[in-house]
C-alpha positions as CSV (number, residue, x, y, z in Angstrom):
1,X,0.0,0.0,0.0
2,X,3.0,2.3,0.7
3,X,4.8,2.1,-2.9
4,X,1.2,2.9,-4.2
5,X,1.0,6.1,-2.3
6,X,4.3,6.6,-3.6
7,X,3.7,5.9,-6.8
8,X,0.7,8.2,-7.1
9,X,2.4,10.6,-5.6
10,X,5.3,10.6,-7.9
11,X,2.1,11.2,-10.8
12,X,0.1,13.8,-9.0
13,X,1.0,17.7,-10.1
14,X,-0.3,18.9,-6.5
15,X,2.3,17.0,-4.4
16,X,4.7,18.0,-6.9
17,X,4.0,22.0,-6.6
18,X,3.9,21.2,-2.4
19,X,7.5,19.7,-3.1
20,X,9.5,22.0,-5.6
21,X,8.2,25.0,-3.5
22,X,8.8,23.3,-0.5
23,X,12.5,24.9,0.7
24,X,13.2,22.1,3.7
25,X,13.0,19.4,0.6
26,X,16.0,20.7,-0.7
27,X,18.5,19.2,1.4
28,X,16.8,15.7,0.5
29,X,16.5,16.2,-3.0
30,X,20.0,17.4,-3.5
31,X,21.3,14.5,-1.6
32,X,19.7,12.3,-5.0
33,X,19.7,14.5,-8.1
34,X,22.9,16.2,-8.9
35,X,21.3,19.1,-9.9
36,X,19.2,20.7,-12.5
37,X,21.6,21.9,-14.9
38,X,24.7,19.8,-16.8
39,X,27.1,22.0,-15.7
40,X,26.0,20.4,-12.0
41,X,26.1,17.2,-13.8
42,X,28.9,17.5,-14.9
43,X,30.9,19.1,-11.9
44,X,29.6,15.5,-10.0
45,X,30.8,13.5,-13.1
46,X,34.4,14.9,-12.6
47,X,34.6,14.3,-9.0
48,X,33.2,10.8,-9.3
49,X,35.6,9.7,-12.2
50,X,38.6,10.1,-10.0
51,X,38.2,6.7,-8.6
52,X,34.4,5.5,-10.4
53,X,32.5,5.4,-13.4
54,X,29.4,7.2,-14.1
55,X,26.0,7.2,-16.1
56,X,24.4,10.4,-16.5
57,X,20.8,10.7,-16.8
58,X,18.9,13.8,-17.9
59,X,15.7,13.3,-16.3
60,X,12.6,13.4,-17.6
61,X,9.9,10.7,-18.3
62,X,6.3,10.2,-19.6
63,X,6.7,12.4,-22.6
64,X,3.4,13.8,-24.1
65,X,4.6,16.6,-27.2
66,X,6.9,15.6,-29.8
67,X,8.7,18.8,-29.1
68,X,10.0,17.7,-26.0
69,X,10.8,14.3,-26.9
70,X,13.4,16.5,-29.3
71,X,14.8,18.5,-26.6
72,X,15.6,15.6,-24.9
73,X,17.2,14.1,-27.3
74,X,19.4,17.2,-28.1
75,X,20.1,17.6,-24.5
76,X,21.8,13.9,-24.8
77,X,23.6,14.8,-28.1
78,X,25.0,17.8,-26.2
79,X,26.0,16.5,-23.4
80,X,28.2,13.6,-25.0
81,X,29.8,16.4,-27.3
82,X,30.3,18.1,-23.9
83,X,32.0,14.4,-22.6
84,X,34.3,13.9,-25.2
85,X,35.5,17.4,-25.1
86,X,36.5,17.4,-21.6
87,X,37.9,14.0,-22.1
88,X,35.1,12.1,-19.7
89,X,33.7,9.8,-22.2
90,X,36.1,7.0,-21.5
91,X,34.4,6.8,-17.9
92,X,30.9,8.6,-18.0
93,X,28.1,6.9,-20.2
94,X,24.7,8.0,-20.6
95,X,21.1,6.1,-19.4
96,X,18.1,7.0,-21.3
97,X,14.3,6.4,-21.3
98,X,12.1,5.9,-23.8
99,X,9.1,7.7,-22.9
100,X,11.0,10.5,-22.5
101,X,12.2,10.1,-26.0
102,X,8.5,10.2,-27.3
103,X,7.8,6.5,-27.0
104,X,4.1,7.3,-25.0
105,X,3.2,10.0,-28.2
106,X,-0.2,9.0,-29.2
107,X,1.1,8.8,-32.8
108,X,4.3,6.5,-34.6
109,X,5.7,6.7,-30.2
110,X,7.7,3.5,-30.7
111,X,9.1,4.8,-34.1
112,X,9.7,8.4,-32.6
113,X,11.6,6.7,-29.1
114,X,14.2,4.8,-31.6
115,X,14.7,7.3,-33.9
116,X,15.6,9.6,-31.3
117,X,17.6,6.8,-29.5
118,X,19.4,5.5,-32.5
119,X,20.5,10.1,-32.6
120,X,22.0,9.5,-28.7
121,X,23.4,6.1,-29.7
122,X,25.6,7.7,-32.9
123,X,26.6,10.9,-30.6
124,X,27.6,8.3,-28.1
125,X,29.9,6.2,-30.3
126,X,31.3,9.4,-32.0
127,X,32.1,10.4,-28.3
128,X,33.7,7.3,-27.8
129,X,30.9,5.8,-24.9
130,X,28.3,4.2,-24.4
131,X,24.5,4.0,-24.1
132,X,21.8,1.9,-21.4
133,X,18.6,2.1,-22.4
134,X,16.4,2.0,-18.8
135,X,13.8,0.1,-18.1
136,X,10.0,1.4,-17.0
137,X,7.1,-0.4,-15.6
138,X,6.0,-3.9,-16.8
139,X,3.7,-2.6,-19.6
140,X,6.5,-1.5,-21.5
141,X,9.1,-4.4,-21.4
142,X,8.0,-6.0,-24.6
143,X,8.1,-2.2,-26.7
144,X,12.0,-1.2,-24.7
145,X,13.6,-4.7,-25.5
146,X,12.2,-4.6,-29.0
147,X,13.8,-1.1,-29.1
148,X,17.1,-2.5,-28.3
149,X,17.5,-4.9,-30.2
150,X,16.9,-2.7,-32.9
151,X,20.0,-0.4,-31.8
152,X,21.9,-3.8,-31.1
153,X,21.9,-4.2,-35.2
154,X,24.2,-1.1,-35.3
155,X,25.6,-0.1,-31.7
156,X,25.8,-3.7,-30.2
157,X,26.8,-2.2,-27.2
158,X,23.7,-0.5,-26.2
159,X,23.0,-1.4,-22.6
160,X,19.7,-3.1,-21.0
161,X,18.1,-3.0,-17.7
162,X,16.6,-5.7,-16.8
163,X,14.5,-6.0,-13.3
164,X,14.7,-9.0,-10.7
165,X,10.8,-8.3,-9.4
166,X,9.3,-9.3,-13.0
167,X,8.3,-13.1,-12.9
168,X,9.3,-12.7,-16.7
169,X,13.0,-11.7,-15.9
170,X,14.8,-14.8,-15.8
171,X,13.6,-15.9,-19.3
172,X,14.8,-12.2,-20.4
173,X,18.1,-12.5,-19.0
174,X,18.7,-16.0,-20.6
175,X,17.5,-14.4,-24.1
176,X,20.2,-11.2,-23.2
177,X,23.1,-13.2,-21.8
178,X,24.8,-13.2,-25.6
179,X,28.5,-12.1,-26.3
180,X,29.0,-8.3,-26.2
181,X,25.3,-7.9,-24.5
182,X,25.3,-5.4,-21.4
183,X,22.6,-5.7,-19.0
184,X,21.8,-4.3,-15.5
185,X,20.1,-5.9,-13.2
186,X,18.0,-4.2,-10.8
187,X,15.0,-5.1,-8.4
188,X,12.9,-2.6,-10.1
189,X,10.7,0.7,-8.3
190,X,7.5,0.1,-9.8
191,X,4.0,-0.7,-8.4
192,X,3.5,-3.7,-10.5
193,X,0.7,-6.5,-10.0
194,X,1.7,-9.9,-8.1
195,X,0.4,-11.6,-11.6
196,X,3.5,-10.0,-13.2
197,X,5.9,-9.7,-10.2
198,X,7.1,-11.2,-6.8
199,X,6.0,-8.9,-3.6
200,X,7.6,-9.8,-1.3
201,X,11.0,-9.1,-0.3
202,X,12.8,-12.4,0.5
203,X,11.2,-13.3,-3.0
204,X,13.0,-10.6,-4.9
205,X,16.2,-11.0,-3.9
206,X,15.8,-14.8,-4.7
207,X,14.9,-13.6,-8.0
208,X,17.5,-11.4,-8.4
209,X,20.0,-14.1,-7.7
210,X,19.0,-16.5,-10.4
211,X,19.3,-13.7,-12.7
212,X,22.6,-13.0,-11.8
213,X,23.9,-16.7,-11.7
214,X,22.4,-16.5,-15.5
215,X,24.1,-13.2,-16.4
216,X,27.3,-14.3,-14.5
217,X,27.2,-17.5,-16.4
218,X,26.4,-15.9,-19.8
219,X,28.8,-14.7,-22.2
220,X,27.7,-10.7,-21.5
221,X,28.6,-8.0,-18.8
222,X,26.4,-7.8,-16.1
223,X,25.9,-4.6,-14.5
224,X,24.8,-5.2,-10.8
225,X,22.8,-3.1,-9.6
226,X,22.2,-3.2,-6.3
227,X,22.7,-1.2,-2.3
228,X,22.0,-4.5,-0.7
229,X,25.6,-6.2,1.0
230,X,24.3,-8.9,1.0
231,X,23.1,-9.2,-2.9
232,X,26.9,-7.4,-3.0
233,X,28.7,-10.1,-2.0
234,X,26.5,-12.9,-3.8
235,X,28.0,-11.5,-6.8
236,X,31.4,-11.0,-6.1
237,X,30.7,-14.6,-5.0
238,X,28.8,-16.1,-8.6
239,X,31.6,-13.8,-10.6
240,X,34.5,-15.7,-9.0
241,X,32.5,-19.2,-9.4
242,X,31.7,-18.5,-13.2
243,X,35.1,-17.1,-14.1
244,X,34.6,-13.1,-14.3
245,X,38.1,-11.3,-13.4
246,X,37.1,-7.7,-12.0
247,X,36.9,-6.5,-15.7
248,X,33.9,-9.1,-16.1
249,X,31.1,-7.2,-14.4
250,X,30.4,-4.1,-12.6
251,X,28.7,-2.9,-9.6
252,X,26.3,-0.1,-9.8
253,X,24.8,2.2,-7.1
254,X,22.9,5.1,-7.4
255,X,24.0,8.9,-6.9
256,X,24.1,9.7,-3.0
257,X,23.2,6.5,-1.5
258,X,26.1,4.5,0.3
259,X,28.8,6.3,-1.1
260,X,31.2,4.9,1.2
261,X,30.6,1.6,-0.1
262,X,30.8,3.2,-3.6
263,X,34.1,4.1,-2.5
264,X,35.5,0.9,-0.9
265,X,34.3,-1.3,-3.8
266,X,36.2,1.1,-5.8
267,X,39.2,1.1,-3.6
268,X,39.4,-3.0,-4.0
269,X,40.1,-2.4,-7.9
270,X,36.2,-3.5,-8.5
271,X,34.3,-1.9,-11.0
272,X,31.8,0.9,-9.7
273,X,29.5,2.7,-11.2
274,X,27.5,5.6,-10.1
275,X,24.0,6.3,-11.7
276,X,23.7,10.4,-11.6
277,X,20.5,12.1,-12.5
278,X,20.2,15.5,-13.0
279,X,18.0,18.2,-14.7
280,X,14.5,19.9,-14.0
281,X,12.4,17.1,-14.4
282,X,13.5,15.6,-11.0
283,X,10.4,15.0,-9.2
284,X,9.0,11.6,-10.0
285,X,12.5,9.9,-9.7
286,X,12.8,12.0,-6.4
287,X,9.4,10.3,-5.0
288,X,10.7,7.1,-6.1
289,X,13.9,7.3,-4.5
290,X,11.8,8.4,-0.8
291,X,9.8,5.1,-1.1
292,X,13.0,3.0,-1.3
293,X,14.3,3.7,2.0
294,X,11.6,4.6,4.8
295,X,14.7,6.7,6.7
296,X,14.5,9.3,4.2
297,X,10.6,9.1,3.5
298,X,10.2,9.8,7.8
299,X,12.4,13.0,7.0
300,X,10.6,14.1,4.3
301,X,7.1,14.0,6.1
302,X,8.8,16.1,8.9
303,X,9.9,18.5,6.5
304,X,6.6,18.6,5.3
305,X,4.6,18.7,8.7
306,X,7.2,21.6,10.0
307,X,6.1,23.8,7.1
């Protein structure tokens, strides 16, 4: 019932006027979206690549005007430009959704979406980087893999997420497990049905460990994305068993959560990602993030009830 609230919350244009006027949120949001402009982006992108890697994200989602869909998709062709000129591209990729690309349009939506990622993909490779196409909620599984293995065709590196609470996932990772296929593998932060997913937790990371021994097992790179030391250490456990020097897979956690660990992992010589989200479309992934972990929704509410 709680990631429902969240996830209408995340939807709803009140609570999102309540929250972008609401100066005590700041501290919060900051702590989760670099910022709203790519020169914050970037500033976190050059402090992160000293010892990490990065994937940028230029928020936005749910796209309903083709217009916007191109400004998107401009603001990704710029900031890889912006990459390679600063000589970041060899450690910073890029994450995109398609329904911020125009893939919910009314009209030619799927056709719009890969044009406009097939535009990132060839700004990315020029660059000299790379491209993960994110997943959404379980509607749209069918329409983003579809999608990328379209891009596959020409950018065979093009990245896919993949999520551990989708009953369909293990069948997905076994079809994505190829040579030269990158997939990340997360739990997943949708409000999805138990007739498509697993709800509970001790379920879900079960999930998400078949997944991996499939990934780990595969001739791909997994991407493993995950906060949990336990799920952590499984991995580093099923990369040793199935072969994967520290070059074989990554580890990927999100902008401002555990950045310690970020750091030790990366101290060990393991590969560490960090997934940074910026621009002015922050809110939904902001409400997303609260539901997560119920230590920063309690803050939140205070912030709220103190104004």
């Amino acid at each position: 019932m709680l990631r429902s609230a969240i996830i209408a919350a995340s939807r709803s244009r009140k609570c999102r006027s309540l929250v972008e006027n609401l100066p005590l949120a700041r501290p919060i949001v900051d702590r989760f979206v670099a910022g709203e402009r790519v020169t914050d982006a970037l500033a976190a992108t050059r402090e992160l690549t000293r010892d990490r890697l990065v994937t940028l994200d230029h928020l936005g989602e749910d796209t309903q005007e083709r217009v916007q869909a191109d400004a998107a998709v401009e603001a990704y062709r710029s900031l890889l430009g912006t990459l390679a000129d600063e000589g970041l591209a060899a450690k910073a990729e890029v994450s995109v959704k398609l329904s911020a690309l125009g893939r919910t349009l009314p009209r030619d939506g799927d056709k719009i979406a890969l044009e406009g990622a097939r535009a990132i993909c060839e700004a990315a490779a020029s660059a000299g980087t790379t491209v993960t196409v994110d997943m959404e909620d379980h509607t749209t599984v069918d329409a983003t893999l579809s999608i990328v293995r379209e891009l596959r065709v020409d950018f065979p590196w093009v990245g896919a997420v993949l999520q551990a609470y989708l009953r369909r996932t293990e069948g997905d990772c076994a079809d994505l497990a190829g040579p030269g296929s990158r997939v990340r593998l997360c739990k997943g932060a949708y409000d999805e049905p138990a007739s498509v997913a697993y709800r509970d937790r001790a379920d879900v990371d079960a999930s998400y460990v078949r997944c991996l021994k499939i990934l780990m097992h595969g001739d791909g790179y997994p991407m493993v994305a995950t906060h949990d030391p336990r799920l952590i250490a499984i991995a580093q456990d099923v990369a040793l068993r199935a072969g994967r020097g520290r070059e074989g897979y990554e580890h990927q956690m999100l902008f401002g959560i555990r950045a310690d660990e970020q750091q030790r992992l990366a101290a060990r010589g393991l590969r560490m990602r960090v997934y940074v989200p910026y621009g002015g479309e922050w809110y939904p992934y902001f409400v997303r993030r609260l539901g997560e972990r119920p230590a920063n929704l309690a803050f939140f509410a205070r912030a709220l009830v103190g104004r």
